[in-house]
C-alpha positions in Angstrom: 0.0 0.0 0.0 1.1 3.8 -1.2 2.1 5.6 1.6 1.9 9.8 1.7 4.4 12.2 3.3 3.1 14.7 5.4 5.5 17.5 6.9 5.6 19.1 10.7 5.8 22.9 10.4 6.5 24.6 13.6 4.4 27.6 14.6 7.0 30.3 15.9 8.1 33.3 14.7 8.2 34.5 11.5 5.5 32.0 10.7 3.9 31.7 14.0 -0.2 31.2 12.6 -2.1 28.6 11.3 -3.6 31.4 9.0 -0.4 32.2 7.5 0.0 29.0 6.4 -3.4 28.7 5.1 -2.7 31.8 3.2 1.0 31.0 2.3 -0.2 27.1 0.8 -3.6 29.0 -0.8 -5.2 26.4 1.6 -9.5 26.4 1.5 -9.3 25.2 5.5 -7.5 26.2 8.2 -4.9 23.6 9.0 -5.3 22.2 12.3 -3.0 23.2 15.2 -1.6 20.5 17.6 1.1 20.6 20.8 4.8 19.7 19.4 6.2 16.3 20.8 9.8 16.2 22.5 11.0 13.8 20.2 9.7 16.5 17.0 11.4 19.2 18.4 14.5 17.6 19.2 14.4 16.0 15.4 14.3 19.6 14.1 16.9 21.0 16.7 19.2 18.4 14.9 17.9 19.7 11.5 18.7 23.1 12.5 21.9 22.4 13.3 22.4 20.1 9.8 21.0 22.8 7.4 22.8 26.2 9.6 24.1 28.0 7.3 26.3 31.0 9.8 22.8 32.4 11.0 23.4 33.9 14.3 19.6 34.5 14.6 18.2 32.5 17.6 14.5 31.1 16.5 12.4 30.8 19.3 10.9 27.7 20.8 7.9 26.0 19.1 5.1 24.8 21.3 2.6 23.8 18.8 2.8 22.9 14.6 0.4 22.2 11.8 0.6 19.0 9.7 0.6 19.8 5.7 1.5 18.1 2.4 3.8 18.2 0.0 2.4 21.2 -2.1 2.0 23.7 0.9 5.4 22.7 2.2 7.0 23.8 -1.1 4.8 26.8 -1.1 6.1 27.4 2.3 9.7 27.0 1.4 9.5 28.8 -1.4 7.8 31.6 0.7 10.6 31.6 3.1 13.3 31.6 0.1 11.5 34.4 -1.7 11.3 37.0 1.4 15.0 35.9 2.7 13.1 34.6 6.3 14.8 32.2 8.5 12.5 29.5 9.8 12.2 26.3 11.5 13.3 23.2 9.6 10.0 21.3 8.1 10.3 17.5 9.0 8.8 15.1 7.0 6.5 12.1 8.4 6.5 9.0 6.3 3.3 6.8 8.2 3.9 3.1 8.3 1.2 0.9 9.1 3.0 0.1 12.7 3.6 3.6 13.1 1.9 3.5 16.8 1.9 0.0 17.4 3.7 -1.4 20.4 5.1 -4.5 21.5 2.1 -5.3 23.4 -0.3 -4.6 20.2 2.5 -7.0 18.1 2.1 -9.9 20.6 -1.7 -10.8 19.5 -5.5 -9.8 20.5 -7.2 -9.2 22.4 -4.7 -6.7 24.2 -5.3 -4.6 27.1 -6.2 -0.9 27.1 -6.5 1.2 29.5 -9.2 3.9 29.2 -9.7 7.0 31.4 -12.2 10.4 31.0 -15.4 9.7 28.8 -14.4 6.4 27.9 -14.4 5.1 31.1 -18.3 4.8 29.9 -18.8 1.3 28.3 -22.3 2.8 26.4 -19.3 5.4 24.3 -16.9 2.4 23.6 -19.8 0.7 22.4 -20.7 3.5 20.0 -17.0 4.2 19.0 -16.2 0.4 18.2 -19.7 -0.2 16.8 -20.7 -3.8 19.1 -23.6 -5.3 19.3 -23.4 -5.4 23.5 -22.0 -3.0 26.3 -18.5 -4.2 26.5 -16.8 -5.0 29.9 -14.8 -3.3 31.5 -12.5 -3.3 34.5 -11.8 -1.1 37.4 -7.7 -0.2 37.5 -4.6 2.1 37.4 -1.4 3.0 35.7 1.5 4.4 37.2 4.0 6.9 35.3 1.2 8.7 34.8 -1.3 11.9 35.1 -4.5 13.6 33.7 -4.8 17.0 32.2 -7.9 18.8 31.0 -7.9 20.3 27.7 -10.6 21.6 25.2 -11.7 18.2 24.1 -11.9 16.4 27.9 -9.3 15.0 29.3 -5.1 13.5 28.5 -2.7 11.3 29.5 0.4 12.5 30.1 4.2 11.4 31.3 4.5 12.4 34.4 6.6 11.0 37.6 6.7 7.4 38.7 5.0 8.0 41.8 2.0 9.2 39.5 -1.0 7.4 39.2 -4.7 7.5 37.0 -7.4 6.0 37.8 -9.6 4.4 35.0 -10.7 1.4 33.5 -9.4 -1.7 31.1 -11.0 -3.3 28.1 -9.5 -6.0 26.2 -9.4 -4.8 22.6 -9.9 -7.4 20.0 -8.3 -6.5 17.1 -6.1 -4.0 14.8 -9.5 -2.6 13.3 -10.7 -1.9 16.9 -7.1 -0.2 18.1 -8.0 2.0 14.8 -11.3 3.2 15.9 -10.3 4.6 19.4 -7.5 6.2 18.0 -9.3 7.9 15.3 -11.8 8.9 18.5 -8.4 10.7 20.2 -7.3 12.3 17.0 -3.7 13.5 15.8 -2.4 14.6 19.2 -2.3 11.5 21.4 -0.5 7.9 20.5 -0.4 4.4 21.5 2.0 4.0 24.2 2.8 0.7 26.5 2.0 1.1 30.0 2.0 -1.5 33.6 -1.7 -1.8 34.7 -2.9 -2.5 37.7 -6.2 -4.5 38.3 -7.9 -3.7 41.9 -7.6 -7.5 42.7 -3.9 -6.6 42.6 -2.5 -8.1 39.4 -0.2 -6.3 37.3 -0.1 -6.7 33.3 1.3 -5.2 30.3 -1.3 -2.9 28.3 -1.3 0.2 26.4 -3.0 3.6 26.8 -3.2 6.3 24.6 -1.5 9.4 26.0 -0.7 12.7 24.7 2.4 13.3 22.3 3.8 15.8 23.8 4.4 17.6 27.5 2.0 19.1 30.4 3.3 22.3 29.0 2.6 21.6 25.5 -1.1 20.8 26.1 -1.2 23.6 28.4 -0.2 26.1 25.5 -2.6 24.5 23.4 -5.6 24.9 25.3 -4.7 28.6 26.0 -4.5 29.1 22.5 -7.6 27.6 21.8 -9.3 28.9 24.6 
């Protein structure tokens, strides 16, 4: 199967808006904002560094990016070239079909999820995964852990090993099902392994979809939407 490129452009200055970009690409939507992952930044730090050409001008620090394709990253580019502005490296994303898929998810279904906010409610995994029945689902907790609000509910983030959520456990049966609740989360969260505890005690490997990036990330999202 064909896979697409798409390209992380960070939002700081010169080109710090999503409507720039929409005007930049002559985009008809708004492309969507979302918080910058460690692991991004760092990869365009390294860029930066690759592709510095004697600049002494210091960018500053990107907390949030838009995804785009090919066309508005050349327009973008091209942009940049044509006004003489410095910006932040564009990095491209190649998806892969196990692109968020863990050990745990590689080892066979049904595989353990843990689920926290809204979808602690087994009537809304019912609707997102389509069943015929309410599925079941267990009382338990992750360490590692901790829960930030944003506009949309509720994330997951890395936080300290003393850290602990609260939430509940369903044993996802398949790759198709996986799919669904992570087309539910959207762009700005991923699959991530994780130690659950049950309430009887028992500890098992399992998976939990947390947010990309950090506390402070989100944070600066949801003040920008807000």
């Amino acid at each position: 199967m064909a896979t697409t490129t798409s390209y992380i452009v960070f939002l700081s200055p010169p080109l710090s808006t999503p409507e720039q970009i929409q005007e930049i690409g002559n985009l008809s939507q708004l492309p969507k904002v979302r918080p910058v992952s460690g692991e991004e930044f760092d990869e365009g730090e390294q860029l930066g560094e690759e592709n510095q050409d004697d600049q002494d001008e210091q960018l500053a620090q990107p907390t949030c990016c838009c995804m785009v394709d090919r066309s508005t990253k050349d327009a973008i580019l091209k942009w940049a070239c044509s006004n003489a502005i410095s910006i932040r490296p564009i990095i491209p994303i190649i998806p892969t079909e196990s692109a968020d898929t863990t050990q745990a998810l590689r080892a066979g279904y049904p595989v353990p999820y843990f689920l926290y906010g809204s979808l602690e409610s087994p009537a809304l995994v019912q609707d997102i995964l389509v069943l015929d029945q309410l599925p079941t689902l267990q009382s338990a907790t992750v360490k590692g852990y901790e829960v930030r609000d944003w506009d949309r509910g509720q994330a997951v983030v890395a936080s300290t090993d003393a850290a602990t959520v609260e939430g509940r456990v369903y044993m996802v049966p398949s790759e198709e099902a996986v799919e669904l609740l992570a087309d539910h989360y959207g762009f700005a969260f991923e699959a991530a392994s994780c130690r659950i505890t049950y309430r009887t005690g028992e500890d098992v490997d399992g998976n939990v979809f947390r947010y990309r990036g950090d506390r402070l990330g989100l944070e600066d999202l949801k003040s920008r939407i807000d």
